[in-house]
C-alpha positions as CSV (number, residue, x, y, z in Angstrom):
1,X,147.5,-65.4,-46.0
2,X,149.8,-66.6,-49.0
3,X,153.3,-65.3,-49.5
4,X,152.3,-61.6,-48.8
5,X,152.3,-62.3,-45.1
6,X,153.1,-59.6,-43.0
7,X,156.2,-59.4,-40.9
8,X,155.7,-59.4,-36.8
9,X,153.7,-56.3,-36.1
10,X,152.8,-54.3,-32.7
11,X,149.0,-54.2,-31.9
12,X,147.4,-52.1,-29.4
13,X,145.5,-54.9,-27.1
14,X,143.4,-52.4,-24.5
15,X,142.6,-54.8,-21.7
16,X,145.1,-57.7,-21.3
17,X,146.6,-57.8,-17.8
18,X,150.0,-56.4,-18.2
19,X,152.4,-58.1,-14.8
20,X,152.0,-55.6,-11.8
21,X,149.7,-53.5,-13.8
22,X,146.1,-53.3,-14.6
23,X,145.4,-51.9,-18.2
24,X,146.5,-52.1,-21.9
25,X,149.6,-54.1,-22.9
26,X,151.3,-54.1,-26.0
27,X,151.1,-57.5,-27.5
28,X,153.3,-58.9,-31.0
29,X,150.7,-60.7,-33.0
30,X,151.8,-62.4,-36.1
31,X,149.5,-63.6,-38.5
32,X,150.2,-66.9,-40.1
33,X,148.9,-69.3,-42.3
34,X,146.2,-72.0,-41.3
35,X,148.3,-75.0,-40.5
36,X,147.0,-78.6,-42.1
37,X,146.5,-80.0,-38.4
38,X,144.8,-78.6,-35.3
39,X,144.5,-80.1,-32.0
40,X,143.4,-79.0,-28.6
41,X,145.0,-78.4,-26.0
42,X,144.6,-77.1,-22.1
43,X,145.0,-73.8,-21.5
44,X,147.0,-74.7,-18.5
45,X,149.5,-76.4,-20.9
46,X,149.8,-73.4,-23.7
47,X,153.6,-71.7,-24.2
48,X,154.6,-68.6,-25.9
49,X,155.1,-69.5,-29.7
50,X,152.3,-71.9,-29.9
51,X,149.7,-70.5,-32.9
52,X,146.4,-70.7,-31.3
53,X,142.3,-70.8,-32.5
54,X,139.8,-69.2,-30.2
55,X,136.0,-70.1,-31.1
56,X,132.6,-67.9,-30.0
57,X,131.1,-64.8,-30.6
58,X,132.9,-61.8,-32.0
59,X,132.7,-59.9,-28.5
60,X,133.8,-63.5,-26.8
61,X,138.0,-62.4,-26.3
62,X,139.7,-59.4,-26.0
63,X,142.0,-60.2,-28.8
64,X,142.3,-58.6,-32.2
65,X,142.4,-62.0,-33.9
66,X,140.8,-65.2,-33.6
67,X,144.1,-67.0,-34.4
68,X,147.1,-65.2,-33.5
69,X,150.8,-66.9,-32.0
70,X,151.0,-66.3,-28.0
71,X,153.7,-64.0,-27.9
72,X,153.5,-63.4,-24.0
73,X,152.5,-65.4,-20.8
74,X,150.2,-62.4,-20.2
75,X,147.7,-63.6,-23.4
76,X,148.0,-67.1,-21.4
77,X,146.7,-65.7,-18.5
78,X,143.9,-63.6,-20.4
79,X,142.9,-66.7,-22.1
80,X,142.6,-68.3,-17.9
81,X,140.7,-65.2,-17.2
82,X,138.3,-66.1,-19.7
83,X,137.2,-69.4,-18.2
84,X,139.0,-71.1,-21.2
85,X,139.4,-75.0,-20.2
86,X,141.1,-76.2,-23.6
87,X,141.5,-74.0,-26.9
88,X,142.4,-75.3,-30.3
89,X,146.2,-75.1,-31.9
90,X,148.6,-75.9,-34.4
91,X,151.5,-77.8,-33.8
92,X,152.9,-77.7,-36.9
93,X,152.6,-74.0,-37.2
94,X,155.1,-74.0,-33.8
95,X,157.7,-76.2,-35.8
96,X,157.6,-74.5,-38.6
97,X,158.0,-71.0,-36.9
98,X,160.8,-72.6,-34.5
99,X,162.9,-73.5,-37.5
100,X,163.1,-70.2,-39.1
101,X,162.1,-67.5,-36.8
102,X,165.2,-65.6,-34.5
103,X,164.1,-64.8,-30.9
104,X,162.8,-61.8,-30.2
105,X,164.0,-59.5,-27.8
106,X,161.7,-58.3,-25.0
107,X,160.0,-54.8,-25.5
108,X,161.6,-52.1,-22.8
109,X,159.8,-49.2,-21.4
110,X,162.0,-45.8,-21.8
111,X,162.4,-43.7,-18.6
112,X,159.4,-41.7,-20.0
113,X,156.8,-44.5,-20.1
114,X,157.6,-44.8,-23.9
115,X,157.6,-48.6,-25.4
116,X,160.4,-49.2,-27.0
117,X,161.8,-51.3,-29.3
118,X,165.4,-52.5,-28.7
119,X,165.6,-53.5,-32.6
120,X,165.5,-49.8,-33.1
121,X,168.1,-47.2,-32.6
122,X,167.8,-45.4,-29.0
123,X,166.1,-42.7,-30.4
124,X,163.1,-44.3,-31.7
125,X,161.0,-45.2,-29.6
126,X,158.0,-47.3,-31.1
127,X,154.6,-47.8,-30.6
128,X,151.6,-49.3,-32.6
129,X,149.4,-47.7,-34.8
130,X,145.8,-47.5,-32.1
131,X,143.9,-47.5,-35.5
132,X,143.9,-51.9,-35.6
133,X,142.5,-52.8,-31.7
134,X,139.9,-55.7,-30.5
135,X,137.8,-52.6,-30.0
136,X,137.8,-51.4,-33.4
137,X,137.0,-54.8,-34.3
138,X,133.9,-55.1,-32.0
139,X,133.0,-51.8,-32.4
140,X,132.8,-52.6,-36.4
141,X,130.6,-55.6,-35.6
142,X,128.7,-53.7,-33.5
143,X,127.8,-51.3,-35.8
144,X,127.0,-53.5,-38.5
145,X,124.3,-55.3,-35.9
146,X,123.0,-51.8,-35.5
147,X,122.2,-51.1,-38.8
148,X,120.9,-54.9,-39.3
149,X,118.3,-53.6,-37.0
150,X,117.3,-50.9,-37.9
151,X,116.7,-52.6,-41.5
152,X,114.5,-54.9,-40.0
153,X,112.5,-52.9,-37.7
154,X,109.6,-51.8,-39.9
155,X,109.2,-55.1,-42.1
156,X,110.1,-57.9,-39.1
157,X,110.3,-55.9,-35.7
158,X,110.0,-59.3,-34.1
159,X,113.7,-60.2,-35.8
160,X,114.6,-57.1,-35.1
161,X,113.9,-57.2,-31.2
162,X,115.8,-60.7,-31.0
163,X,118.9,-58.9,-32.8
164,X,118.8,-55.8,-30.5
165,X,118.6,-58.2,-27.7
166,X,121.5,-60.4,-28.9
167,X,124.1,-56.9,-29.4
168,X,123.0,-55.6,-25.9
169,X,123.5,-59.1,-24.5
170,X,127.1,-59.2,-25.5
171,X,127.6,-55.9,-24.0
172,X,126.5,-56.2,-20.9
173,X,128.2,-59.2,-20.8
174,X,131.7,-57.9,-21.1
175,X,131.3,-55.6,-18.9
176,X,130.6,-57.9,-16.2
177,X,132.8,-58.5,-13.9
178,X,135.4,-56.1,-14.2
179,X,137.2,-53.9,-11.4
180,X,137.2,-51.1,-14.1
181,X,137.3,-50.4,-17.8
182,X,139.1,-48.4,-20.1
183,X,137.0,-46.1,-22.6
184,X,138.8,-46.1,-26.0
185,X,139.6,-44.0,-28.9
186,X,138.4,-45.8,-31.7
187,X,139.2,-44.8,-35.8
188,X,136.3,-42.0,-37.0
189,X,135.8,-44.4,-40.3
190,X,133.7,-47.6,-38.8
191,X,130.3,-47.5,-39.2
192,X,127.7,-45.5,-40.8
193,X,126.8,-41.6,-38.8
194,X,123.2,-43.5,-37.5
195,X,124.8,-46.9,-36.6
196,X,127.9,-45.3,-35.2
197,X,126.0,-42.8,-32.9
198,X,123.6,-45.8,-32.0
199,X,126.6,-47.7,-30.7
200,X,128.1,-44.9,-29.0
201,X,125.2,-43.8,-27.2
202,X,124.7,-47.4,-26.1
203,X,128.9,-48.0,-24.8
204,X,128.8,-45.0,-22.9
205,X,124.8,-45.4,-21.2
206,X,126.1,-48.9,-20.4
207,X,129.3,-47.6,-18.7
208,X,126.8,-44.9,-16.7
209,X,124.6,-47.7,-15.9
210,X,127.4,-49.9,-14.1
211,X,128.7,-47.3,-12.4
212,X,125.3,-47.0,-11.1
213,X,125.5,-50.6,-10.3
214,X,122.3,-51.3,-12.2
215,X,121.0,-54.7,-12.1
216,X,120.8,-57.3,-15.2
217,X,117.2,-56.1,-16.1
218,X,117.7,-52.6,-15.7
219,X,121.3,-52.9,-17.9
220,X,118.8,-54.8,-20.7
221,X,116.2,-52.4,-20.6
222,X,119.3,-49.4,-20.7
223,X,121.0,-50.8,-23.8
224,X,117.6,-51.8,-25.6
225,X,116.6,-48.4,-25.2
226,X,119.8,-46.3,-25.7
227,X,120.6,-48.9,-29.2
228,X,117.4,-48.0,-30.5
229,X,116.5,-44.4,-28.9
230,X,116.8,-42.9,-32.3
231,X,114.7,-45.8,-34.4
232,X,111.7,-43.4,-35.1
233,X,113.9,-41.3,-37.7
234,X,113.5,-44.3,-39.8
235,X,110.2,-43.3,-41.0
236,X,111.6,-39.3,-41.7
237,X,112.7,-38.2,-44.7
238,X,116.3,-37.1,-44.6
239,X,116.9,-33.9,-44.1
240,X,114.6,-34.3,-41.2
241,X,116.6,-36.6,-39.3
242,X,118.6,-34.1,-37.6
243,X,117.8,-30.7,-35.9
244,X,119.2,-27.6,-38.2
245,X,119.2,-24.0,-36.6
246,X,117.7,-23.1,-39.6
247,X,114.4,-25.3,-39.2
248,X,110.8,-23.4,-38.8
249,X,108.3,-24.8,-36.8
250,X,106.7,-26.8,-38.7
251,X,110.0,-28.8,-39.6
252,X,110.8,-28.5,-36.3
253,X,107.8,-30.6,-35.2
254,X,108.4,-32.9,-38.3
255,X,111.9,-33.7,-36.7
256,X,110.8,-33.9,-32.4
257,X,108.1,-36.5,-34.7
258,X,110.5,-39.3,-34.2
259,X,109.5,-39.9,-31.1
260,X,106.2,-40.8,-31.3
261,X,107.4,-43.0,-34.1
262,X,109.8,-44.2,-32.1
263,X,107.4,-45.2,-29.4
264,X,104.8,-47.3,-31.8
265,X,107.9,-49.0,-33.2
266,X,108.2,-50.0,-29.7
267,X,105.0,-51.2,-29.4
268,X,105.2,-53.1,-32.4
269,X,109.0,-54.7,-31.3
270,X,106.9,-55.1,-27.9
271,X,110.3,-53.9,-26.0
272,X,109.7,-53.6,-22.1
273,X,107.9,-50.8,-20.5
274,X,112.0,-49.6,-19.2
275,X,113.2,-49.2,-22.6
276,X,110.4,-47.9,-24.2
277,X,110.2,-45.1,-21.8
278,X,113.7,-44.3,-23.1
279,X,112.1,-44.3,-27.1
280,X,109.6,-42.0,-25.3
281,X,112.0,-39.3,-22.5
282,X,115.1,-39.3,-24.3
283,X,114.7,-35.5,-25.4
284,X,113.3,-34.6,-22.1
285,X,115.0,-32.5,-20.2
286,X,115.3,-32.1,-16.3
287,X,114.1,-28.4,-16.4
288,X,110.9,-29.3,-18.7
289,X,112.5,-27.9,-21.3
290,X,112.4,-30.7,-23.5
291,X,109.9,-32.7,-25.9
292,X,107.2,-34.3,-26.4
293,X,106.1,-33.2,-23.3
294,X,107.8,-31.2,-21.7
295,X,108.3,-33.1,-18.6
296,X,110.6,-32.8,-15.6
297,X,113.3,-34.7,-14.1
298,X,110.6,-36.4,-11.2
299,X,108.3,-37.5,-14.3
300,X,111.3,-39.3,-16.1
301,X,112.6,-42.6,-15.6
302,X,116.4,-42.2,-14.5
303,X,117.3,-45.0,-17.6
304,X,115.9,-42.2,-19.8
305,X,117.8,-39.5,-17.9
306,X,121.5,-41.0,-18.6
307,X,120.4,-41.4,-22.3
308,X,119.6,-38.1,-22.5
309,X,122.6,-36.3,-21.3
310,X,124.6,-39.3,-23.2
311,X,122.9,-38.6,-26.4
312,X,123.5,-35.0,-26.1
313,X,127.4,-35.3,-25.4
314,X,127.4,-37.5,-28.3
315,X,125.7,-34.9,-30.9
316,X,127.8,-32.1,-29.5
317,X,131.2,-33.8,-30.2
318,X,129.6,-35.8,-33.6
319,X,127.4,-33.5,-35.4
320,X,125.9,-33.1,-38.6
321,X,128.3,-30.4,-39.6
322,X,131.4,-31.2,-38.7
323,X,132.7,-27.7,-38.7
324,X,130.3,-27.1,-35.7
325,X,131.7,-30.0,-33.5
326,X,133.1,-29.4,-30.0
327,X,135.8,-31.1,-28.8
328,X,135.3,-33.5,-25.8
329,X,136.8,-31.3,-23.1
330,X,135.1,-28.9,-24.9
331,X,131.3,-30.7,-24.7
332,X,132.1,-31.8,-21.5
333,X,133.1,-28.4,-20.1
334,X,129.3,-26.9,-22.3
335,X,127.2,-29.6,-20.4
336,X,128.7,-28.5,-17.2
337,X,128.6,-24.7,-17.7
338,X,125.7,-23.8,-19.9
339,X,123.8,-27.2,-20.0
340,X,123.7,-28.0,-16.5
341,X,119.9,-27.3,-15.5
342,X,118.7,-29.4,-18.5
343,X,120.1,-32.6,-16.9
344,X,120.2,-34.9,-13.5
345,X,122.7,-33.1,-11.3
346,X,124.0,-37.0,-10.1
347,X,123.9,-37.9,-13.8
348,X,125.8,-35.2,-14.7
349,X,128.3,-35.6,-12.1
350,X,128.6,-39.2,-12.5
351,X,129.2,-38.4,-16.3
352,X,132.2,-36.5,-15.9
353,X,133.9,-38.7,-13.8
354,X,134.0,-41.5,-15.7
355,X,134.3,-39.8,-18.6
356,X,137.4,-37.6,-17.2
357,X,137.9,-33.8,-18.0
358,X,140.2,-35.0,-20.8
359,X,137.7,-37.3,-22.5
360,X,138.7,-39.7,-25.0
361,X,139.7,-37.6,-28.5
362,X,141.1,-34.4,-26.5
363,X,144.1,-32.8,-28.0
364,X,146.4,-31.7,-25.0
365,X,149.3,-30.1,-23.9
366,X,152.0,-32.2,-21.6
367,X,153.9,-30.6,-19.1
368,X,156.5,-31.0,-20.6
369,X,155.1,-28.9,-23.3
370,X,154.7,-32.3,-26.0
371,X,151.5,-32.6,-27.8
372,X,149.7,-35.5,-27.5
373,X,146.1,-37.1,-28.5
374,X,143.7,-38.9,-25.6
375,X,143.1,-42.6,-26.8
376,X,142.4,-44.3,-23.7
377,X,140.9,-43.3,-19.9
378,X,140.3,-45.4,-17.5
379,X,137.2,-44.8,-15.2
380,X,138.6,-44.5,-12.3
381,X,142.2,-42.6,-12.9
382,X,140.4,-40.4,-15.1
383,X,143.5,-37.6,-14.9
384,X,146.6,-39.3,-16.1
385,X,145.2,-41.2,-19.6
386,X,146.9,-42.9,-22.4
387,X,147.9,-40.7,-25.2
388,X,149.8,-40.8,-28.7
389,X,152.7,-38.1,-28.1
390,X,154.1,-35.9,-31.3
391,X,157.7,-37.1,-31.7
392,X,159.4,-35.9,-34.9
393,X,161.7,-38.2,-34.6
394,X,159.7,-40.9,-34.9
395,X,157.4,-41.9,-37.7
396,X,153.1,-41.3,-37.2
397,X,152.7,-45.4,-37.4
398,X,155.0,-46.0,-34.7
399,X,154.1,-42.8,-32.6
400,X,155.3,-43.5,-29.1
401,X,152.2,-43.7,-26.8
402,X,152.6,-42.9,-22.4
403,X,150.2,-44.4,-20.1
404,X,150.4,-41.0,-17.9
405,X,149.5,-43.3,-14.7
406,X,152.9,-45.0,-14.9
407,X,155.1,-42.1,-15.7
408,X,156.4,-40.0,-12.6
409,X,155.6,-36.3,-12.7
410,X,154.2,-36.2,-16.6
411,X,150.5,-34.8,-16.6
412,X,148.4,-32.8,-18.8
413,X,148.3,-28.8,-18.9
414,X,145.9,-27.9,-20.9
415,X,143.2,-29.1,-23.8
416,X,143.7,-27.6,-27.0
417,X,141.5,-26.8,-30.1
418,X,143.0,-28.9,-32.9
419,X,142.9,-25.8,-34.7
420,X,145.3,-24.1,-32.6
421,X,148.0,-27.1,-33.6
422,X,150.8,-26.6,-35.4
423,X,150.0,-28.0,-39.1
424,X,153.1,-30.6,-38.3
425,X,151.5,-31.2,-35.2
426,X,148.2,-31.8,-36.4
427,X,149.0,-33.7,-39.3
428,X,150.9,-35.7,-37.0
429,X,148.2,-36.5,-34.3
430,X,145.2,-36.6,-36.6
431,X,142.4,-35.8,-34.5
432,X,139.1,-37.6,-35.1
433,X,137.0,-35.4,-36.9
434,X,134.3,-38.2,-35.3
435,X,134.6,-39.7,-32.3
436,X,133.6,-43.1,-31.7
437,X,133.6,-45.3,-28.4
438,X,134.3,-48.6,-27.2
439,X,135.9,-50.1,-23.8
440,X,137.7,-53.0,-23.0
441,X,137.3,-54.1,-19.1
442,X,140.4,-54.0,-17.1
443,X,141.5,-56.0,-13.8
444,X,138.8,-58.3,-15.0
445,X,137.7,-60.1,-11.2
446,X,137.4,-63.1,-12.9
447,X,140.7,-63.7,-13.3
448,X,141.4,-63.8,-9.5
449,X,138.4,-66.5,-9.5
């Protein structure tokens, strides 16, 4: 790290088990440089203050880091949730740290929910910047596999399969287990538009499909097919990857072209006859108002169903244009209202309530009249979500965030346009001009184990 180290620093940690709560945490991670020795140790045995080393995949731990200082007996009992037996640490990071470092005083919670900081006067209440969270870090890596794959597809579809397989692996696999999850607000800036609307399609299918209670197989066959749903607009040129108003028929037909090559890369991948049908229904709609071929909801494969009506909330909040994209309350209000007949009725229904009516990214009004930003729902408490609040008095790194579930008589009134924002306001919040998704599970059953 070298002498530029940063000082102790607040970091958003969705998913770590927070005592007499189930949720996000706020956890002080401090950076610090490798230390000359490491040893192992039980995780039975670990105390706050010891600097840590976690090895595995990049989707393996909740954690932003792979080395950070336990700050909290709640990391120790993450770590126990994860089936962790011994981990790797540095002792003489500890010593080092225990010579010079003060104590630090506990974080409070104000009587509105806020987290404060008691190092701070009384007036400014604190919270991290969301933008730095483990699921901006997976998400990142996530996205980067994407586009790996889709590199690889036409030249080594083989290798490409086997990667596409890895990614979808590692996200079923955090999601297993878990009472619940919470759907986060990630920053608009990771990933590439195809790899980014790749990943998103393929969090939130995923989430659909284990609310479903899908099996293993059938989770597989719906991340293989949602990940790579859009892989046949590798072989289009450009400005035919995405449907403009302005298109005639014939570019029109160039464009609904990448499914059929979407379903011979498929073939040449050899996926499984449950994801390719996805390649092959994802623009079909329940009504038979769709294409290729126009068939209805009883001719579709329900995995193809849930990536339709995903990849169409997806495209109306994350769009070519920009200037043309709804708002989540917005597209989730449109599919219910003017969209309704071209999806599964139970699809659609289970959609919006895990998604909530104030989806991740919605700009609302308090009632208490604040503005605030949705950054985190969780599935099942899909009314009261986490949200970055508009204080003036407070600086936009440290914007105070509320977990509306744990503060008394504090809900939403309404969703606003970010338009209709005043420019402090807006500046302020900084709505996502695109949305991306992730989730982090929450009152993870294996911890009870």
């Amino acid at each position: 790290m070298g002498t530029g180290r940063p000082p102790l620093a607040l970091k958003w940690c969705a998913g770590l088990p927070k005592t007499g709560r189930r949720g996000c945490v706020w956890a002080v991670l401090s950076p610090m440089k490798p230390a000359q020795t490491q040893e192992t140790i039980e995780v039975d045995a670990l105390t706050v203050g010891m600097l840590i080393h976690l090895d595995g995949g990049w989707m393996s731990h909740p954690f932003p880091m792979s080395s950070f200082k336990i700050s909290s007996a709640d990391q120790i009992a993450t770590l126990r949730s994860l089936g962790l037996q011994r981990v790797r640490w540095s002792p003489e990071a500890m010593e080092s740290a225990a010579a010079t470092e003060a104590p630090a005083a506990a974080p409070v919670v104000d009587r509105r929910g806020v987290v404060a900081d008691r190092r701070r006067s009384p007036q400014a209440h604190t919270a991290p910047s969301p933008l730095l969270t483990a699921g901006e870090r997976q998400f990142g890596e996530a996205a980067k596999a994407s586009k790996k794959v889709f590199e690889r597809v036409v030249e080594h579809p083989a290798a490409a399969r086997t990667a596409a397989e890895a990614l979808t692996r590692q996200l079923v696999d955090k999601m297993a287990g878990a009472d619940d999850m919470c759907i986060q607000l990630l920053a608009e800036g990771t990933g590439d538009r195809t790899s980014a609307h790749a990943v998103n399609v393929s969090v939130i299918s995923l989430l659909m499909g284990r609310s479903f209670g899908l099996g293993d197989s059938d989770m597989l066959d719906l991340g293989m097919g949602s990940l790579l749903h859009d892989v046949g607009k590798t072989d289009l040129l450009e400005r035919y990857r995405h449907r403009e108003d302005h298109f005639n028929m014939a570019e029109r037909r160039l464009y609904e072209n990448h499914v059929a090559c979407g379903i011979a890369h498929a073939q040449h991948m050899e996926l499984t006859p449950g994801a390719s049908l996805i390649l092959e229904q994802h623009h079909e709609y329940s009504d038979g108002g769709g294409f290729p071929y126009g068939l209805s909801s009883e001719r579709t494969s329900t995995l193809a169903r849930i990536v339709s009506l995903v990849n169409a909330y997806d495209n109306l909040c994350n769009p070519v244009n920009p200037g043309k994209a709804l708002t989540p309350h917005e597209a989730v209000a449109h599919l219910f209202t003017h969209s309704h007949k071209q999806f599964d009725t139970a699809i659609l229904g289970a959609f919006i309530k895990m998604m909530g009516v104030y989806p991740v990214g919605s700009v609302v009004q308090l009632t208490d009249d604040r503005y605030a930003l949705v950054v985190g729902v969780i599935s099942s408490r899909t009314l009261r979500p986490r949200v970055i609040v508009h204080d003036p008095r407070v600086p936009r790194d440290h914007a105070p965030v509320l977990d509306l579930q744990s503060v008394e008589g504090l809900g939403i009134r309404r969703s606003l346009r970010p338009s209709s924002l005043p420019e402090a306001v807006l500046t302020y919040l900084a709505p996502r001009t695109r949305l991306n998704h992730f989730f982090e599970p929450t009152g993870d059953a294996r911890s009870s184990a």
